[in-house]
N, C-alpha and C positions, 0 to 999 in steps of 0.2 A: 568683473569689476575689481581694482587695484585695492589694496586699501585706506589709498590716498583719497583717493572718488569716493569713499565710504564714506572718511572724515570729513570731505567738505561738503557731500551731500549730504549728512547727519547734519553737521555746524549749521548750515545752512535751513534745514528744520527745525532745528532747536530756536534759533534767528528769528523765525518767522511765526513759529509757533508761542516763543516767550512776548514778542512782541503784540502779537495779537491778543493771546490771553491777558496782558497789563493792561492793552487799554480796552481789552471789554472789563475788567475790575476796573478800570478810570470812569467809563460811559454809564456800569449799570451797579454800582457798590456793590449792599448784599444781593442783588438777586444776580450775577454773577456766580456765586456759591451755593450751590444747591445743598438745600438743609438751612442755610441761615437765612435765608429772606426778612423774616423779624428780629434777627438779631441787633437793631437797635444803631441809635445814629454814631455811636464810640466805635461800632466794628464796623458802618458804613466807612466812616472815616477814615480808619486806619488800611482798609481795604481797597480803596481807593487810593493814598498814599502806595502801600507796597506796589499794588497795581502800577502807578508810573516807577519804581525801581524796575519792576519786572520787566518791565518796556524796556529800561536801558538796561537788563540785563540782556535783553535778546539782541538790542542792538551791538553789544559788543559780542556777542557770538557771531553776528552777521558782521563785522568788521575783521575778525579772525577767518570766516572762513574766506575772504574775500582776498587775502595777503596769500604771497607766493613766495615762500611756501608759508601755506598753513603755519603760527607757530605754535609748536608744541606745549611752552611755556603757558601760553595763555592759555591754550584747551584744557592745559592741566589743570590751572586756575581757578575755570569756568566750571569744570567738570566736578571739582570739589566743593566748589558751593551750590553745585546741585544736588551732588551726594550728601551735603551738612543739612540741605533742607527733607531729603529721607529721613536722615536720618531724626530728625525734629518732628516727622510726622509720627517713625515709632516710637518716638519721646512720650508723645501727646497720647499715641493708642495703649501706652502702657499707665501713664497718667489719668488721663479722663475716658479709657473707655474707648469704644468704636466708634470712627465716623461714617459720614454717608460714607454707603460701597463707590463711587464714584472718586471720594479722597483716598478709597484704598489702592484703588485700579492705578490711581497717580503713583502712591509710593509704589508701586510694584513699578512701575515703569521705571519709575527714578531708581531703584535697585539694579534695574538691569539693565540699564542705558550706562549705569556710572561706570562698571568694570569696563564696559563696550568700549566707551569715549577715551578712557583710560588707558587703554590698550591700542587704542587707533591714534593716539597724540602724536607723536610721531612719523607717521608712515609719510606723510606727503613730505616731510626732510630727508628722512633717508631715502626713500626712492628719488628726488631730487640730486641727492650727493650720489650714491649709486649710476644714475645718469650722467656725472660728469665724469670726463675724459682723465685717466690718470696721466 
């Protein structure tokens, strides 16, 4: 697999998966979150809020990876404000403590997704430019 295919097959998970997860946070507030179920109609609310960002967060990864080529700029973009919400999660575990193991299993993903994404931004440009005819 190239590492062009990587990046639009990641893009294109990341698309589908932020998508889906916003609007299950739109459909089921806290019981989307495991751990907070009674956390109350302020964090219902707001969690359903972020929930539709999250949606159009995914949408616009699925709009990146659907461009030829891929651009690079916006993966970087998108890939930074995945890694500012890691990094927000060990904000929060250094702050209040542990959360469910299920919100850690996330931040570890988003740690090691970020450098991946990061590293793959470009490939479907230059193997594109590479491609063309001197």
């Amino acid at each position: 697999m190239t590492r062009a295919k990587a990046l639009q097959g990641l893009a294109l998970a990341m698309g589908y998966a932020c998508v889906a997860i916003g609007l299950l946070h739109v459909l089921l507030g806290n019981a989307a979150i495991p751990g907070a179920e009674s956390a109350g109609p302020t964090i219902d609310s707001l969690g359903r809020f972020l929930g539709a960002a999250f949606a159009g967060y995914g949408l616009a990864w699925l709009w990146a990876a659907r461009q030829a080529p891929v651009p690079a700029g916006v993966v970087r973009w998108l890939t930074a404000v995945f890694l500012l919400g890691a990094l927000g999660r060990l904000l929060s575990l250094a702050v209040e403590g542990r959360p469910h193991g299920f919100q850690l299993a996330l931040g570890a993903l988003e740690l090691v997704l970020s450098p991946l994404l990061f590293w793959l931004a470009d490939a479907d440009v230059r193997e594109r430019a590479e491609a063309q005819p001197v």
